[in-house]
C-alpha positions as CSV (number, residue, x, y, z in Angstrom):
1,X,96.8,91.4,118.1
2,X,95.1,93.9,115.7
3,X,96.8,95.5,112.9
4,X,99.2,97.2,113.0
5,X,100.5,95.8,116.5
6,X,100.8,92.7,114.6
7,X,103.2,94.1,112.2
8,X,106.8,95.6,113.8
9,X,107.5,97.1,110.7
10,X,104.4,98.8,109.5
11,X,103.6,99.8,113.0
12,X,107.3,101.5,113.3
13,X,106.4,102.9,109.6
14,X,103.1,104.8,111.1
15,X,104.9,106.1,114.0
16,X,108.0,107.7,112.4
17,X,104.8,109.2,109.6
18,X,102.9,110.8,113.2
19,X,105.5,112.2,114.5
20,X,108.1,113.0,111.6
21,X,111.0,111.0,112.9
22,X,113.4,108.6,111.7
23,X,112.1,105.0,111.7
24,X,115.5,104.3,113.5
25,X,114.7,107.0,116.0
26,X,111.6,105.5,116.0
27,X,112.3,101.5,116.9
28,X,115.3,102.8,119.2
29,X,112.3,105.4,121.5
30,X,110.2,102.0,121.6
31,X,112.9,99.7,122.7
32,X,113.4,102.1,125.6
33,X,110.0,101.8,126.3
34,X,109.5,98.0,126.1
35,X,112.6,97.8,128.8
36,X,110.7,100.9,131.4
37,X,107.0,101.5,130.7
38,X,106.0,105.0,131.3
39,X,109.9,106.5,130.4
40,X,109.1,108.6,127.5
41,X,106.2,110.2,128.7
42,X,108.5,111.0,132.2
43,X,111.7,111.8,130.3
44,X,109.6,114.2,128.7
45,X,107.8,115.9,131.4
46,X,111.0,116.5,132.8
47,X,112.3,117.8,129.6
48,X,109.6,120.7,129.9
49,X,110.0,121.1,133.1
50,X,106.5,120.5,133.8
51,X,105.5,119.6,137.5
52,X,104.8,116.1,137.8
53,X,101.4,114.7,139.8
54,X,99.7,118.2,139.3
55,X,97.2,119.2,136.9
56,X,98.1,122.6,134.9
57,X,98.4,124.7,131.5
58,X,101.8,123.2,130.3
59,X,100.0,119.6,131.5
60,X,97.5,120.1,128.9
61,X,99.2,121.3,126.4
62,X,101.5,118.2,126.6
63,X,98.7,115.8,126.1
64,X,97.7,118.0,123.0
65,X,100.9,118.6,121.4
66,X,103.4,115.9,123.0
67,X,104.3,112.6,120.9
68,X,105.7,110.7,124.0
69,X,102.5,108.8,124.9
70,X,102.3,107.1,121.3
71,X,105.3,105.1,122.6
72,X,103.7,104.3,125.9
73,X,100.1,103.3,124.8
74,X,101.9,101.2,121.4
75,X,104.1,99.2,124.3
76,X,100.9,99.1,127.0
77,X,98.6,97.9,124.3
78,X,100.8,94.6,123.7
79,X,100.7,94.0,127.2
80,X,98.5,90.9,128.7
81,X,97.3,93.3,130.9
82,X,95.9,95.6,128.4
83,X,94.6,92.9,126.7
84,X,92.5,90.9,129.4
85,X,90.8,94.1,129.6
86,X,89.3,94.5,126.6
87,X,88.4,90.8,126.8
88,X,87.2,91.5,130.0
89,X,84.4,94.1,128.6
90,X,83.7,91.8,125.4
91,X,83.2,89.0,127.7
92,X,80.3,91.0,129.7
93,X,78.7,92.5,126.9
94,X,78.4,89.1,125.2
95,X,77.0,87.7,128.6
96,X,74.3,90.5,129.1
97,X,73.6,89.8,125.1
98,X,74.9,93.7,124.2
99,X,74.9,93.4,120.3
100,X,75.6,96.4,118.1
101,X,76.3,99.3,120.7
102,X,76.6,102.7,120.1
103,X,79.6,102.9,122.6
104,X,81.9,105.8,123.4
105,X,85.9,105.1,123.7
106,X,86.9,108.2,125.4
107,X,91.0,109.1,125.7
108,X,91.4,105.9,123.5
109,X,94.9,107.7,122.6
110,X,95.9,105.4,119.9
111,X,92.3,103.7,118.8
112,X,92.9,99.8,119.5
113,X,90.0,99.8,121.9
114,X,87.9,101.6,119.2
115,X,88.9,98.9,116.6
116,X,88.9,96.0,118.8
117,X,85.0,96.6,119.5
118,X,84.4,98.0,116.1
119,X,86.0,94.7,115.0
120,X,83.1,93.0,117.2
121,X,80.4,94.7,115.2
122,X,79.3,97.7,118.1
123,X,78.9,101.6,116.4
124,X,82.0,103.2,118.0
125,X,82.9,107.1,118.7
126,X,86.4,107.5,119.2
127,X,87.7,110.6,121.2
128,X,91.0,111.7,122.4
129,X,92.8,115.2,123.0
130,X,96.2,114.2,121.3
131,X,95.9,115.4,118.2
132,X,98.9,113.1,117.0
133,X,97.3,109.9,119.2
134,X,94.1,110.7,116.8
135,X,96.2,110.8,114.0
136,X,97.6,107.3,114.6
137,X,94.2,106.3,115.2
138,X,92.5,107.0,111.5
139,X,96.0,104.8,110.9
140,X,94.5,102.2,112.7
141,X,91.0,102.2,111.8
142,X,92.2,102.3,108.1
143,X,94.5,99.2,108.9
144,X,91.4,97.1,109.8
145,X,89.0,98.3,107.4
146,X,87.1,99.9,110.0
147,X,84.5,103.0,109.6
148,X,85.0,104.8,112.8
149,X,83.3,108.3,113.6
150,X,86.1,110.5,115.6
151,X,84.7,113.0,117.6
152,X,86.1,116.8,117.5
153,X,84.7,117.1,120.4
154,X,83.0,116.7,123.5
155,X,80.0,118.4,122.6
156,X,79.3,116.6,119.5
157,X,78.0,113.6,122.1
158,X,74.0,114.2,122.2
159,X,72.5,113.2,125.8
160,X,70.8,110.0,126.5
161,X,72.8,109.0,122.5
162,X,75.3,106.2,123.9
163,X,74.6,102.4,124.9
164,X,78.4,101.7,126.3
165,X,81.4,104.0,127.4
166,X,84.7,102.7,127.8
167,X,87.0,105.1,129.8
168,X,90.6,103.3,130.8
169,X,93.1,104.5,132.4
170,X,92.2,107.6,131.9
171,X,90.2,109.6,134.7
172,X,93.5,109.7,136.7
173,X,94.7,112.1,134.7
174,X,92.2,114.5,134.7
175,X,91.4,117.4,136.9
176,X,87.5,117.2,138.3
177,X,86.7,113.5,137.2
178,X,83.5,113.4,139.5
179,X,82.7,116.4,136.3
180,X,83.6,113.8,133.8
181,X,81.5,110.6,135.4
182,X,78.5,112.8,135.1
183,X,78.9,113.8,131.7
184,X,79.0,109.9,131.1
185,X,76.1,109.4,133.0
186,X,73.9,112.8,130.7
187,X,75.9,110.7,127.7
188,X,74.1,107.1,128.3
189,X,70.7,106.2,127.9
190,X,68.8,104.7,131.1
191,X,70.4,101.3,131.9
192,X,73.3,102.2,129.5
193,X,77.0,100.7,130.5
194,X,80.4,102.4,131.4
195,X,83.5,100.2,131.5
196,X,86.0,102.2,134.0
197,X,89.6,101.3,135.1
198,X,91.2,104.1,136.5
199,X,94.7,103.6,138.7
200,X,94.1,106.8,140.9
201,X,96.4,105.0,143.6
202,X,99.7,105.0,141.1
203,X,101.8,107.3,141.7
204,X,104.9,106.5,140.8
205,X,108.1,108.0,138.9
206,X,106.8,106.6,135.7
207,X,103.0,108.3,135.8
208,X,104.1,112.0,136.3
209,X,101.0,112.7,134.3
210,X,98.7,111.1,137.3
211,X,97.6,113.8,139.0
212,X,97.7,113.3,143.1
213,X,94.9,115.6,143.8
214,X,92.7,112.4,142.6
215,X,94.2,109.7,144.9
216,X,91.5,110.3,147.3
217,X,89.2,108.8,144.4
218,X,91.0,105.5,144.6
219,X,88.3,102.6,146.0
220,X,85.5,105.9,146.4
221,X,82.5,104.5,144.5
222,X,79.9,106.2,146.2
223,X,81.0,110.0,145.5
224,X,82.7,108.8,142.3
225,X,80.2,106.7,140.6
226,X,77.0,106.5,142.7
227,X,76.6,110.3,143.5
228,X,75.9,110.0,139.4
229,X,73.4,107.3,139.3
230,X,75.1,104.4,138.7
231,X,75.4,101.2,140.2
232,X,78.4,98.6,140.0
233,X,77.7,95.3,138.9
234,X,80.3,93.9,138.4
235,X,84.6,93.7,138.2
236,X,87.7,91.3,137.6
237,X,89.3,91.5,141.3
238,X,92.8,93.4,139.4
239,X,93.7,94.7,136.8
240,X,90.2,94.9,134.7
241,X,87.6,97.6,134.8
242,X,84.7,97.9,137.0
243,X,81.3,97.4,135.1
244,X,78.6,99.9,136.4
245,X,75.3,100.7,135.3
246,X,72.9,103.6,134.6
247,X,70.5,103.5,137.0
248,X,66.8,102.2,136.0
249,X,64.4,99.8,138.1
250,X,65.4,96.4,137.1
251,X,69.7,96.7,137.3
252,X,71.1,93.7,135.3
253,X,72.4,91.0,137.4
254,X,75.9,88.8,136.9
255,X,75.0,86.8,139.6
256,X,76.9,86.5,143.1
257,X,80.3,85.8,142.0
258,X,80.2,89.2,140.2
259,X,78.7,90.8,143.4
260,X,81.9,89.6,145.6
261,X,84.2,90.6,143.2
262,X,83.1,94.5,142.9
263,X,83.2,94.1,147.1
């Protein structure tokens, strides 16, 4: 794992620096989270009084202000799951012979998607809301030696300016994502990649912040995806993202196998 998920102690340190609390406090929040993924983001909500599954002002403002999801995303980003995603989209650019991307991590809360592929060589653009997530982030691009650009925001992304976008687990969350597919599609150049995973389906006690106005995007490429000129060519049949494709006149091709698993 990358710096500083390798390092209990350092990564602890970072934490307790973000969000000013005891390093105790700290390694005590991220037990709890280890044992029930997702409970300090929903102990939270509660805690505001915010309505769970539906999109609002005081929904916002949590993902600007709140600390709660550096505890989930440090736990989710040691997960195998996590993991076998990022392989997943290293595994296809390396197979269509994508070297040295100007790629786009969007909602990349705490960064380790932005360092893993900076790691691999690619130009990254890190952007998130949180402003303590983006904190953690310079944290962690600093921890690997890594010269990351983060973006203020969205409007410092030029049209046609990006090769790759990776976007997971994070259009759930959002109110309008068809809006936010064609802003990726205006941010890549012709034939340019997105990497999506987005659980609209969950809705569950423990994703309060998934809004349920979305769930009817769950399995809807055509109005999601194709309605903004891209074209799926491939996926992993679970847990990994869906590989699509801006639309030009030759698609790129994974072959059959990659055809039957996006069906």
């Amino acid at each position: 794992m990358l710096p500083p998920l390798n390092n209990p102690s350092r990564l602890i340190q970072l934490i307790a620096k973000v969000t000013d609390l005891r390093p105790s406090d700290v390694q005590k929040r991220l037990i709890a989270e280890t044992k029930k993924l997702g409970h300090t983001v929903s102990a939270e909500i509660q805690r505001r009084s915010i309505k769970p599954f539906v999109n609002s002002p005081a929904l916002e403002r949590f993902y600007q202000e709140s600390d709660a999801f550096l505890f989930e995303s440090t736990v989710w980003n040691t997960c195998k799951a996590k993991q076998n995603m990022r392989k997943f989209i290293s595994n296809r650019l390396s197979r269509l012979d994508r070297t040295n991307q100007k790629m786009l991590c969007f909602g990349d809360g705490l960064g380790f998607d932005s360092a893993h592929f900076g790691c691999q060589g690619h130009r990254v653009r890190y952007f998130d809301p949180s402003k303590k997530c983006s904190r953690f982030a310079k944290a962690v691009f600093q921890d690997n030696q890594l010269e990351i650009k983060t973006l203020n925001s969205l409007g410092q992304i030029q049209p046609g300016s990006m090769d790759v976008i990776v976007c997971l687990d994070v259009l759930e969350h959002i109110f309008n994502p068809i809006e936010f597919v064609k802003k990726f599609s205006d941010w890549l150049k012709p034939g340019g990649l997105l990497f999506v995973n987005s659980p609209f389906w969950l809705i569950h006690s423990t994703t309060p912040t998934h809004l349920l106005a979305n769930r009817k995007f769950s399995g809807d490429i055509k109005n999601l995806y194709r309605s903004n000129d891209f074209i799926e060519i491939d996926s992993s049949l679970f847990w990994d993202p869906i590989l699509f494709q801006k639309r030009i006149a030759q698609p790129a091709s994974l072959g059959p196998a990659a055809r039957a698993r996006v069906r």
